[in-house]
C-alpha positions as CSV (number, residue, x, y, z in Angstrom):
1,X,-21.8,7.5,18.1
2,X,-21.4,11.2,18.3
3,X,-23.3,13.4,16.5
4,X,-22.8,14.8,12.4
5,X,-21.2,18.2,13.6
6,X,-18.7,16.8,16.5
7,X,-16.5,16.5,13.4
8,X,-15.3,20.1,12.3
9,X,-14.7,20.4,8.7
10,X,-11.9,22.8,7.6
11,X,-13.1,26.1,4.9
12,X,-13.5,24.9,1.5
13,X,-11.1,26.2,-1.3
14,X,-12.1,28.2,-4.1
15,X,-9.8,28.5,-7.3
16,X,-6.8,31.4,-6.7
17,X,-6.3,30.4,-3.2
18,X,-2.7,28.8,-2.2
19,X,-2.1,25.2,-1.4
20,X,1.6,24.9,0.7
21,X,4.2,22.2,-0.2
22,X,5.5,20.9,3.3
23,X,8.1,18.0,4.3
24,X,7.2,16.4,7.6
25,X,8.6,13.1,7.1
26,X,11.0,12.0,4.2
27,X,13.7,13.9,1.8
28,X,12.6,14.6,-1.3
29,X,13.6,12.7,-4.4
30,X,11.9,13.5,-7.4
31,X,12.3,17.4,-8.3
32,X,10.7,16.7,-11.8
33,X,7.5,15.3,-9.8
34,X,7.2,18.8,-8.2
35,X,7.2,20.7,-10.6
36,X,4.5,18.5,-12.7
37,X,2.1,18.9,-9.6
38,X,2.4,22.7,-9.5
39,X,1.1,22.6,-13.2
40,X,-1.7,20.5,-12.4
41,X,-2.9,22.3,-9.5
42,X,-2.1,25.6,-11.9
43,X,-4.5,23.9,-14.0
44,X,-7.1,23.8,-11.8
45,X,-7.1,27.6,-10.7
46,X,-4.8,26.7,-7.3
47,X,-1.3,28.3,-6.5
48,X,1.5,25.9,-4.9
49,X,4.2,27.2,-2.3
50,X,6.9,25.3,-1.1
51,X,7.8,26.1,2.4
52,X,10.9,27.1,2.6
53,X,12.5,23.7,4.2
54,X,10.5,21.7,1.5
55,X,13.8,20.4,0.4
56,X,16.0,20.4,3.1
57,X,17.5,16.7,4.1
58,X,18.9,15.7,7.5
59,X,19.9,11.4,6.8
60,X,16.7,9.9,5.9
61,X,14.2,13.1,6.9
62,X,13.7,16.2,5.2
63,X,15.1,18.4,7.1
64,X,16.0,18.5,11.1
65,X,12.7,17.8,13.2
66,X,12.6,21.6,14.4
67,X,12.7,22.5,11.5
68,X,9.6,20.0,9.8
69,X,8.0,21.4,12.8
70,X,8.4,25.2,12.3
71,X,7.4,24.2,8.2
72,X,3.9,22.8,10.1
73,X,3.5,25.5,12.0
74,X,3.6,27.9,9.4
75,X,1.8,25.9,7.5
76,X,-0.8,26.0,9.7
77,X,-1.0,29.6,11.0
78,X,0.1,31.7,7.5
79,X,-3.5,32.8,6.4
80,X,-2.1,33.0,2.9
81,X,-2.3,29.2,2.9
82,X,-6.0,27.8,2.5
83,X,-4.3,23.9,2.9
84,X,-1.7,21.9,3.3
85,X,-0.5,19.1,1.2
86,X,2.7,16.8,2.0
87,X,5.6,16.4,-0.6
88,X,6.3,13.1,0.1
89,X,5.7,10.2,2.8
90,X,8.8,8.2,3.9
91,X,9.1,8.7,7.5
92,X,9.5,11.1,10.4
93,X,5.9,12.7,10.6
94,X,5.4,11.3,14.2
95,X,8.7,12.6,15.3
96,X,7.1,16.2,15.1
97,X,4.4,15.7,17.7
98,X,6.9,14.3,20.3
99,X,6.4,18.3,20.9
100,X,4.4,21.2,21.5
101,X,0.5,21.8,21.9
102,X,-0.5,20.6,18.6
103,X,-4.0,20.1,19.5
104,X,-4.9,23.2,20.3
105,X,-3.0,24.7,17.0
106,X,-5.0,22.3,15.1
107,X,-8.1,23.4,16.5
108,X,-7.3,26.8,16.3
109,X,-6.1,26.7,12.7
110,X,-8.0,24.0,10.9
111,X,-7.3,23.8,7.2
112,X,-7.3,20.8,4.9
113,X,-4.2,18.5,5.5
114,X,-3.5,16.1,2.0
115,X,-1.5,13.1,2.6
116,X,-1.0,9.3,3.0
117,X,1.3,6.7,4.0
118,X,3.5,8.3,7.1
119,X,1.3,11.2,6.7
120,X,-0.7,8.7,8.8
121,X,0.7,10.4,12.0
122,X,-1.2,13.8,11.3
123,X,-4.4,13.0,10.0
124,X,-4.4,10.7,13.3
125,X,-3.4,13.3,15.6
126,X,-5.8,15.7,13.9
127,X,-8.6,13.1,13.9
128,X,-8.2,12.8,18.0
129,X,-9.6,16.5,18.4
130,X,-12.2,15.7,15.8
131,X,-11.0,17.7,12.6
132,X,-11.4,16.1,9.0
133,X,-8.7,15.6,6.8
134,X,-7.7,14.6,3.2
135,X,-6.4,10.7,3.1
136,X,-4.8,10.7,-1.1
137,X,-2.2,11.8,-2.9
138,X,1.4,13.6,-1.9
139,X,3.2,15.9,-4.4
140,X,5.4,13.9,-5.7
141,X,2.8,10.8,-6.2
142,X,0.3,13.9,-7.6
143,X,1.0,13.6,-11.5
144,X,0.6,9.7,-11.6
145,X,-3.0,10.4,-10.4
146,X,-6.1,9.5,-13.5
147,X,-8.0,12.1,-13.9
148,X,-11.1,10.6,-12.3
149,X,-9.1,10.7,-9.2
150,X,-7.7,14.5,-9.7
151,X,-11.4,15.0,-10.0
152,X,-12.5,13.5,-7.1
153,X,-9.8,15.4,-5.1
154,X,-10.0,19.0,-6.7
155,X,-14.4,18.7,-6.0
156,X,-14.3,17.5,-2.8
157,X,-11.4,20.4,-1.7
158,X,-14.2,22.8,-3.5
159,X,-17.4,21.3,-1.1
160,X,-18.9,18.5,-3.6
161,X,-20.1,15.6,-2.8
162,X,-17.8,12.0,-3.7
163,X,-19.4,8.9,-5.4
164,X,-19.1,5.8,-4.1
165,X,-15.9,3.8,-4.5
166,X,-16.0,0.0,-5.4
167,X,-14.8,-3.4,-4.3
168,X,-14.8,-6.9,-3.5
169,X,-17.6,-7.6,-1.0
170,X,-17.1,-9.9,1.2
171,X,-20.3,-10.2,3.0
172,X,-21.5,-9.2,7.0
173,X,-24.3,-6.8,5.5
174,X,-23.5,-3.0,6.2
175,X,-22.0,-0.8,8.6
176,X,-22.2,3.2,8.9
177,X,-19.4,5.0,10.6
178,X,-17.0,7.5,11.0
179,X,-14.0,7.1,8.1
180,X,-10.4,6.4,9.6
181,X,-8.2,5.8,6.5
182,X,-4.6,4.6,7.6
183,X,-1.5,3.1,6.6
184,X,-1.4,-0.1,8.2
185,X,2.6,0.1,9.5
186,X,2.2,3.7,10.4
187,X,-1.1,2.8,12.6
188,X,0.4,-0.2,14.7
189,X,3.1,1.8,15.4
190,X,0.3,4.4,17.1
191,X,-1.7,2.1,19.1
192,X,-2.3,3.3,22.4
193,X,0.2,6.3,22.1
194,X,-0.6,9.6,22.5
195,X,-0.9,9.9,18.6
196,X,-4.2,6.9,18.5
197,X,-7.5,8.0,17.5
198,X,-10.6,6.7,18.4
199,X,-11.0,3.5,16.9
200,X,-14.9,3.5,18.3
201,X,-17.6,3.7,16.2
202,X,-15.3,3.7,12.7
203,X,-15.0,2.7,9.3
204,X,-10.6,1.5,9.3
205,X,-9.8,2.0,5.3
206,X,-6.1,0.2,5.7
207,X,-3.4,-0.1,2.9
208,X,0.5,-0.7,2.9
209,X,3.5,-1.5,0.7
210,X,6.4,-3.7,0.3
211,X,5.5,-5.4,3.7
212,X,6.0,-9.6,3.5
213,X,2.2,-11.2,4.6
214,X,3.9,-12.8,7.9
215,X,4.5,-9.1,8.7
216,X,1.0,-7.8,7.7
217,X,0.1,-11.6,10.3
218,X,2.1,-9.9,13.0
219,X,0.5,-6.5,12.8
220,X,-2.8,-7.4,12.5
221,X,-2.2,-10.3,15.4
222,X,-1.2,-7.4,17.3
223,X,-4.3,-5.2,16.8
224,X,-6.4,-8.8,17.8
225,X,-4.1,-9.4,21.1
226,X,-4.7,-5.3,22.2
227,X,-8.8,-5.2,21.2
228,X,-8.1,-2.8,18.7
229,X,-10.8,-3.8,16.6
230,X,-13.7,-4.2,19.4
231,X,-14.9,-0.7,18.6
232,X,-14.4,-0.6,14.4
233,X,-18.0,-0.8,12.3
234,X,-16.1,-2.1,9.5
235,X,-13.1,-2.1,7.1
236,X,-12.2,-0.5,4.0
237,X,-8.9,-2.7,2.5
238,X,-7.0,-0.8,-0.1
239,X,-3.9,-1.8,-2.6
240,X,-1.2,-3.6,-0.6
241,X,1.3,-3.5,-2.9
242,X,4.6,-5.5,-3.5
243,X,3.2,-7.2,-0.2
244,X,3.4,-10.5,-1.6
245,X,6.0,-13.3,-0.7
246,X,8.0,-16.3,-1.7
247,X,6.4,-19.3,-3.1
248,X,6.3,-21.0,-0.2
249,X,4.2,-18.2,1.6
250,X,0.7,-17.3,1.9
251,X,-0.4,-14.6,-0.1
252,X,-1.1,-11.2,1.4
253,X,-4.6,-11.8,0.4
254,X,-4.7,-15.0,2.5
255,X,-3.5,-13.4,5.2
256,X,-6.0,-10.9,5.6
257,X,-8.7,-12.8,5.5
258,X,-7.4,-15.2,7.9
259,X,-6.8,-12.2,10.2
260,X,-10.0,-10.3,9.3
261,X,-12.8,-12.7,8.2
262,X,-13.9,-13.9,11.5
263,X,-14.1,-10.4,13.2
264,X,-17.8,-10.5,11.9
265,X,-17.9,-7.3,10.7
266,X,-18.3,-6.1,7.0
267,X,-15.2,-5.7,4.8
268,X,-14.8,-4.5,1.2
269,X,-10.9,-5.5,0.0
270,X,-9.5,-4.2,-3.9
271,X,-10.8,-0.3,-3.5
272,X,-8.5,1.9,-5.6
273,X,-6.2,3.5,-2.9
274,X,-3.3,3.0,-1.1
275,X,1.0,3.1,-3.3
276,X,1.6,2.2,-6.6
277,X,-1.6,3.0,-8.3
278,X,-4.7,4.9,-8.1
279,X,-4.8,6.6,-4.8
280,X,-8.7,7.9,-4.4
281,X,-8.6,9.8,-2.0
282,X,-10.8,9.6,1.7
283,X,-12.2,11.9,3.4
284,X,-10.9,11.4,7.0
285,X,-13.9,11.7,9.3
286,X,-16.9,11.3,6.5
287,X,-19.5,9.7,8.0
288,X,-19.9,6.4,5.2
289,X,-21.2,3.4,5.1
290,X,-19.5,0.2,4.1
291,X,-21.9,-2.0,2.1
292,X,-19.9,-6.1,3.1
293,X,-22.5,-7.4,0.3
294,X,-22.5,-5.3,-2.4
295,X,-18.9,-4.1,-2.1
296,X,-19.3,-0.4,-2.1
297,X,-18.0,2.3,0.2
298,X,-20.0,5.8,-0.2
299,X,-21.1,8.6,1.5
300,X,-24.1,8.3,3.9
């Protein structure tokens, strides 16, 4: 495994610094959600700015892909804005790195990226050159947060350290590695594409929603068929939710143990992230250890 520092963590916040609203994938929906996650990170000492295409709409995506890209960009290279946190997921975020040298603007401009779902895309692509990021809650999704989870968020942005998380143990002992949350749609779609990460040496937290358990079967039959999972230490299962099917189907549950449970590694299902609920969020690139017994994911 590579060493503590090979990850680069991007400057903490400090209250009066300016978090940026950006689109990269979906058109936004709910205006009223906005505005109730400017007042909560208000609350907390942080300014919000929407980039100036935050609302724009092109079909299905917020806004035409040059310009999601030129709201990245700016996003990235304004020194006004200490981080970055995504309206809403949806899709298109991949679409922006058919493009440019994002690697190096990553790595030349690291600041905290916030996000989840098709979000997935960049907290992949900037976990390939090694930088952390923030796997939790959009805007929009940002007021339906408890406050043990604002919490968590707001301290970790500020440098302190997260407690453990809970779940359902079920058994292989403990593994320590490198955090990879994902969406588990989003990430099929990336395997072996320029996009991937390194799935050596990780801890895979995976969640999805509204995805029928033969389709969760066929995506994680996919990973088995490519060796996806030779390198991962472990896996972290979130909330899959409204994943379930007809009577006459195997519950999502079912499925991922009949997918998973013989990979012989440890897995902890039922930890409090992923849509429609609690979204903790996940430090992409903490080095953790995932305890198969005892059901706990935390911090090493």
């Amino acid at each position: 495994m590579t060493s503590v520092d090979a990850w680069k963590q991007p400057p903490y916040l400090n209250p009066g610094d300016t978090i940026v609203g950006i689109s990269p994938s979906g058109a936004i929906k709910d205006l009223d959600a906005v505005e109730k996650a400017r007042e909560i990170l208000r609350s907390q000492g942080y300014n919000l700015e929407l980039d100036k295409h935050w609302n724009a709409r092109y079909g299905y995506l917020g806004g035409t892909d040059e310009q999601r890209r030129k709201s990245l960009l700016e996003a990235l290279t304004n020194p006004n804005y200490k981080a970055i946190i995504a309206v809403r997921g949806g899709y298109g975020a991949a679409r922006l790195l058919e493009e440019k040298d994002w690697e190096a603007i990553f790595q030349h401009n690291p600041k905290w990226l916030i996000g989840f779902s098709d979000i997935t895309s960049l907290l992949w692509k900037l976990a390939r050159v090694k930088i952390a990021s923030i796997h939790g809650p959009v805007l929009v999704s940002l007021a339906k947060e408890p406050e043990w989870s604002l919490k968590r968020l707001f301290n970790y942005l500020e440098g302190h350290p997260l407690p453990p998380l809970q779940g359902q143990g079920w058994g292989n002992g403990q593994a320590q590695g490198w955090l990879l949350p994902a969406n588990l749609t989003v990430a099929t779609h990336l395997l072996r594409t320029p996009l991937q990460s390194s799935l050596n040496g990780v801890i895979l937290a995976l969640e999805d929603v509204k995805e029928p358990p033969y389709r969760i079967d066929r995506m994680l039959t996919q990973w088995r068929l490519m060796g996806a999972f030779r390198g991962v230490r472990g896996i972290a299962l979130g909330r899959f939710s409204g994943c379930d099917g007809s009577a006459n189907s195997w519950t999502v549950e079912e499925v991922l143990r009949d997918r998973l449970g013989d990979l012989g590694i440890p897995i902890v299902s039922e930890l409090p992230f992923g849509h429609e609920g609690v979204n903790a969020i996940l430090p992409v690139g903490m080095k953790v250890i995932l305890d198969g017994d005892q059901g706990i994911l935390a911090r090493v």
